[in-house]
C-alpha positions as a printed NumPy array, in Angstrom:
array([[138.384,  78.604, 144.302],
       [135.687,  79.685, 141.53 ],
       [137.133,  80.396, 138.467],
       [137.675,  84.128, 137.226],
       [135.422,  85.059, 133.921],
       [137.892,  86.749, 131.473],
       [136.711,  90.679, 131.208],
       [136.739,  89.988, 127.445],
       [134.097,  86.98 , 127.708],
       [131.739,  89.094, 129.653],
       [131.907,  91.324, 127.488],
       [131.044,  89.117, 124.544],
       [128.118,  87.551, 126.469],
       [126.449,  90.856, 127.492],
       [126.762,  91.857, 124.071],
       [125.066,  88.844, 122.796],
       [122.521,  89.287, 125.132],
       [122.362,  92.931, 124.101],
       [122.111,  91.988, 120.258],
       [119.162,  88.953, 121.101],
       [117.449,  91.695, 122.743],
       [117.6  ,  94.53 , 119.931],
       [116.645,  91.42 , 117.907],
       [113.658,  90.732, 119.463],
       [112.274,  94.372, 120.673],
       [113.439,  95.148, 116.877],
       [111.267,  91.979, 115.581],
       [108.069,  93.339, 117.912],
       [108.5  ,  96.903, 116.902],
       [108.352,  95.419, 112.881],
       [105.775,  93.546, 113.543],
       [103.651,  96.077, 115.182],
       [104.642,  98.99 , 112.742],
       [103.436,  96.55 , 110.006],
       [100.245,  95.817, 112.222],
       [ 99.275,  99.083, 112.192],
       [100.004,  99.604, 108.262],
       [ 97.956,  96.709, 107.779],
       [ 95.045,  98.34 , 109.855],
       [ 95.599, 101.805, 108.283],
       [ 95.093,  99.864, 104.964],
       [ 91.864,  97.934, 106.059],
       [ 90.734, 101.449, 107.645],
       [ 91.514, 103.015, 104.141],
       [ 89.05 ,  99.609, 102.645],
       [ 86.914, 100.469, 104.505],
       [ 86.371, 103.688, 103.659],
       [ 86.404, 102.807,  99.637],
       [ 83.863, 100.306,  99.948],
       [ 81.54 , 102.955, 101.37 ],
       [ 82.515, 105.139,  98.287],
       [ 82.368, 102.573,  95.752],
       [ 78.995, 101.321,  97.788],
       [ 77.921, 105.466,  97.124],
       [ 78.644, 105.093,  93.699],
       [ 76.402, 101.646,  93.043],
       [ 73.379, 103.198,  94.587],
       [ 74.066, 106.364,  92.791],
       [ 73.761, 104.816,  89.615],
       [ 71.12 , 102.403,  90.517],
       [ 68.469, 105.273,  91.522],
       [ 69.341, 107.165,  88.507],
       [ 68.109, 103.948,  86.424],
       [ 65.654, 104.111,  88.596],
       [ 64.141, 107.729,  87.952],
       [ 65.12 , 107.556,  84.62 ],
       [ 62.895, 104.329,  84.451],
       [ 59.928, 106.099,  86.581],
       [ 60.054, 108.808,  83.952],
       [ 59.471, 106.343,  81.043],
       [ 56.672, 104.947,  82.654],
       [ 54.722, 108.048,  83.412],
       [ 55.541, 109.476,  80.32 ],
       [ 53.829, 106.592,  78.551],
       [ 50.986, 106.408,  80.757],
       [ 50.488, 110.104,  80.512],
       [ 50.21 , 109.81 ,  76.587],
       [ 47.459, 107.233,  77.23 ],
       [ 45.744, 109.41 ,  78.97 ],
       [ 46.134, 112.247,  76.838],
       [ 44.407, 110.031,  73.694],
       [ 41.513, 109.346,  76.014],
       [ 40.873, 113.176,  76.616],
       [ 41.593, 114.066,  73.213],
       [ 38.203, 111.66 ,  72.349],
       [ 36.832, 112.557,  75.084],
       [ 36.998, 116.604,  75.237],
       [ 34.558, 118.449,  72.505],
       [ 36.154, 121.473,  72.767],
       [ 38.445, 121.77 ,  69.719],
       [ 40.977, 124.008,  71.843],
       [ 40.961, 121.557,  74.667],
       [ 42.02 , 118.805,  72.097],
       [ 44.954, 120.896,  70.444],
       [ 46.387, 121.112,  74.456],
       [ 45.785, 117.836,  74.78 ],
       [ 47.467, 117.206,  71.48 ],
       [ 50.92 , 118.839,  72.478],
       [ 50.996, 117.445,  76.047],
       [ 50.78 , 114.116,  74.073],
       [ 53.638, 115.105,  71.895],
       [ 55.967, 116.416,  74.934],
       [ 55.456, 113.009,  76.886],
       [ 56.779, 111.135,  74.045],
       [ 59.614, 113.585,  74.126],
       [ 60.1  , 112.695,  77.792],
       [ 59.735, 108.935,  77.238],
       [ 61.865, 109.202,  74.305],
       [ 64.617, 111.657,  76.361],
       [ 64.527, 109.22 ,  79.336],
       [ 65.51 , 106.48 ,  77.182],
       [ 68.24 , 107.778,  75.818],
       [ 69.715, 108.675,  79.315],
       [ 69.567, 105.111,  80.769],
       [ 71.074, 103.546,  76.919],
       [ 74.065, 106.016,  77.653],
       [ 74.613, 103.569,  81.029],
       [ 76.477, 100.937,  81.409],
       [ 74.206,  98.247,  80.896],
       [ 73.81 ,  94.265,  81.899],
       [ 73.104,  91.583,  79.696],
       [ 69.556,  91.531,  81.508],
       [ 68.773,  95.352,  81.308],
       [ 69.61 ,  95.059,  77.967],
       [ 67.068,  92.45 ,  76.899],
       [ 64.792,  94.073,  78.845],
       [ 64.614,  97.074,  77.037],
       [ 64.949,  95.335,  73.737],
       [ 61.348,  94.035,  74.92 ],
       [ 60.492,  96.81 ,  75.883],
       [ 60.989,  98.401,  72.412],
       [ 59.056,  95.83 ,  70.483],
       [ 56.179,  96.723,  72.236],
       [ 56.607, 100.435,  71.936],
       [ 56.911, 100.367,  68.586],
       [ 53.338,  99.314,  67.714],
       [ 52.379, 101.048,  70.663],
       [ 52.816, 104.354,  68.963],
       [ 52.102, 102.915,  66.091],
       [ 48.429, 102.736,  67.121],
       [ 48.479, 105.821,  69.183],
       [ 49.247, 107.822,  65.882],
       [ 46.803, 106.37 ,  64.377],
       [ 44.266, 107.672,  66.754],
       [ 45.695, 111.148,  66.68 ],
       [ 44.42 , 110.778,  62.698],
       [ 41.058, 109.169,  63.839],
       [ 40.873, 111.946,  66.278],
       [ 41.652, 114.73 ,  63.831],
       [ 39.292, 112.856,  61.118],
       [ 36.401, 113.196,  63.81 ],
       [ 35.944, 109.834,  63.714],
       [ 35.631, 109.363,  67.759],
       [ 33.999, 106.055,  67.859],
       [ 36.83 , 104.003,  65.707],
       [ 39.141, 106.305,  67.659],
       [ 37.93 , 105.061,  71.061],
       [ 37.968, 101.165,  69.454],
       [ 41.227, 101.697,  68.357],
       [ 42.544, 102.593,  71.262],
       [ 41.13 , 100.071,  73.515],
       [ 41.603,  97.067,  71.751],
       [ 44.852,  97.862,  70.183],
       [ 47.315, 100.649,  71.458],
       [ 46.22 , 100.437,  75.853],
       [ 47.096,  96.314,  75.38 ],
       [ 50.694,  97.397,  73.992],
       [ 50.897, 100.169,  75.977],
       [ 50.137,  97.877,  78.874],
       [ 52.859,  95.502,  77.568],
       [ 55.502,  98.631,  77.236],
       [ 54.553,  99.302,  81.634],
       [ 54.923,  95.778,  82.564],
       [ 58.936,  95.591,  80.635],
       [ 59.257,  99.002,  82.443],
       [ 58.045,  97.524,  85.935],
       [ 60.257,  94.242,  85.24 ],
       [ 63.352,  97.029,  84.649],
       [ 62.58 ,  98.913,  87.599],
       [ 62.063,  95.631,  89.815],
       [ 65.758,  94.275,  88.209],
       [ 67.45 ,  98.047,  89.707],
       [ 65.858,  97.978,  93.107],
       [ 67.269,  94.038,  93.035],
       [ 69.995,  94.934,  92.215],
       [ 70.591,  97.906,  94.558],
       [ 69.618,  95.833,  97.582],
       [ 72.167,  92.938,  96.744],
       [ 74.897,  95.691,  96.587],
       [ 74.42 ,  96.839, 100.221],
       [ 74.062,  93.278, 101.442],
       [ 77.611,  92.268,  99.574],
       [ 78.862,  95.46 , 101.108],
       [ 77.602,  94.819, 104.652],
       [ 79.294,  91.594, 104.403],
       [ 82.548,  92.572, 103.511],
       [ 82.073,  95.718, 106.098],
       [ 81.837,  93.093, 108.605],
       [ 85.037,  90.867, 107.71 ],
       [ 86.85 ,  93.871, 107.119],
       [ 86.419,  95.094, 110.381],
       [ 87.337,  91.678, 111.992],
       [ 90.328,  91.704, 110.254],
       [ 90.938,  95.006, 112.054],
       [ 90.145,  93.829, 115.323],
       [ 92.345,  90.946, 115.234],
       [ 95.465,  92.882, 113.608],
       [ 94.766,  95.773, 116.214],
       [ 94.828,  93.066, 119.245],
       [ 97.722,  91.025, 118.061],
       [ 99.81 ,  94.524, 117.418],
       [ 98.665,  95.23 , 121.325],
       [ 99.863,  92.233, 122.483],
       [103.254,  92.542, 120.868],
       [103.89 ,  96.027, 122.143],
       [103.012,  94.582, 125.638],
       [105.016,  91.606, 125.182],
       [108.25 ,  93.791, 123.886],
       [107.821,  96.109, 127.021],
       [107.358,  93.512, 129.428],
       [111.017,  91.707, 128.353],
       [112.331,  95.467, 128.403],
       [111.113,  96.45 , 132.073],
       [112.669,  92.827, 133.552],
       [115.615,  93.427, 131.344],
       [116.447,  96.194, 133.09 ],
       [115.238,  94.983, 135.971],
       [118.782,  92.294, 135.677]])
């Protein structure tokens, strides 16, 4: 004769059977929940990088404009001198005289914009170059402006050859070095962001198929479970 299983025992073994089960569809259904957190939160990375990535390049092309400004601005004034020797016309000299001024003012007003940034250690000796040539720069140009108002054309003209263009010239090339340093700069900040773009995404792909494979896994023991 087989032997009889005690009503109580059965009981105790489908319910440890029931309780493995709940375990394990319980364990899946964590794990999956917390796949899917972890892919909101890469999703959510993702989408800060491209801000913070917005933000870089935002600030980089205002250097950048703020720089371009500072370098027309001085090569305007240049020109300006030349056409105040240049021009006979007394009335054509006074115009040329206070569009020489209000480029300074723009040089001088673009300056003061990119100090107010947060600056590197690089930028910052840039521009510290940059003003040791400006300083003689104007220097000379002033004293031009007196040659020029002195009518004294041809020391004017020597003057500003030999002496303020060759600082002036000096002032562009710290200003092309600055501008060179921001677009750099702006370039290596999309290629670091690419790159993390890329692993982040990755991660996402591998979180999103392991989550898959979990759910599938947990409904496959379900479906033969209840298939017993």
């Amino acid at each position: 004769m087989r032997p009889s299983i005690l009503p109580g025992h059965k009981t105790q073994s489908v319910l440890l059977e029931s309780r493995k089960l709940a375990l394990l569809v319980g364990s899946g259904v964590m794990f999956s929940i917390a796949a899917v957190v972890s892919t909101t939160a890469l999703m959510w990375g993702l989408g800060s990088m491209e801000d913070d990535l917005e933000k870089v390049l935002g600030v980089h092309n205002e250097k950048m404009r703020l720089v371009v400004t500072m370098r027309n601005a001085a090569r305007a004034r240049t020109m300006r001198l030349s056409n105040m020797i240049l021009f006979e016309d007394p009335f054509r000299k006074d115009e040329e005289y206070l569009l020489f001024n209000r480029h300074g003012a723009e040089f001088a007003n673009a300056r003061i914009s990119l100090l107010k940034h947060v600056l590197t250690e690089r930028e910052k000796n840039i521009l510290e170059q940059q003003s040791k040539y400006t300083v003689p720069a104007v220097d000379f140009q002033n004293q031009v402006v007196d040659l020029v108002i002195a009518d004294e054309m041809e020391q004017a003209l020597d003057l500003l050859t030999n002496n303020a263009i060759p600082f002036q010239d000096q002032v562009m090339e710290q200003l092309t070095r600055l501008y060179d340093y921001q677009e750099e700069s702006m370039n290596l900040a999309i290629a670091n962001t690419q790159e993390n773009y890329k692993k982040a995404r990755s991660w996402i792909l591998v979180v999103s198929v392991i989550a898959c494979l979990i759910g599938i896994l947990a409904a496959v023991i379900i479906s033969r479970r209840n298939r017993l």
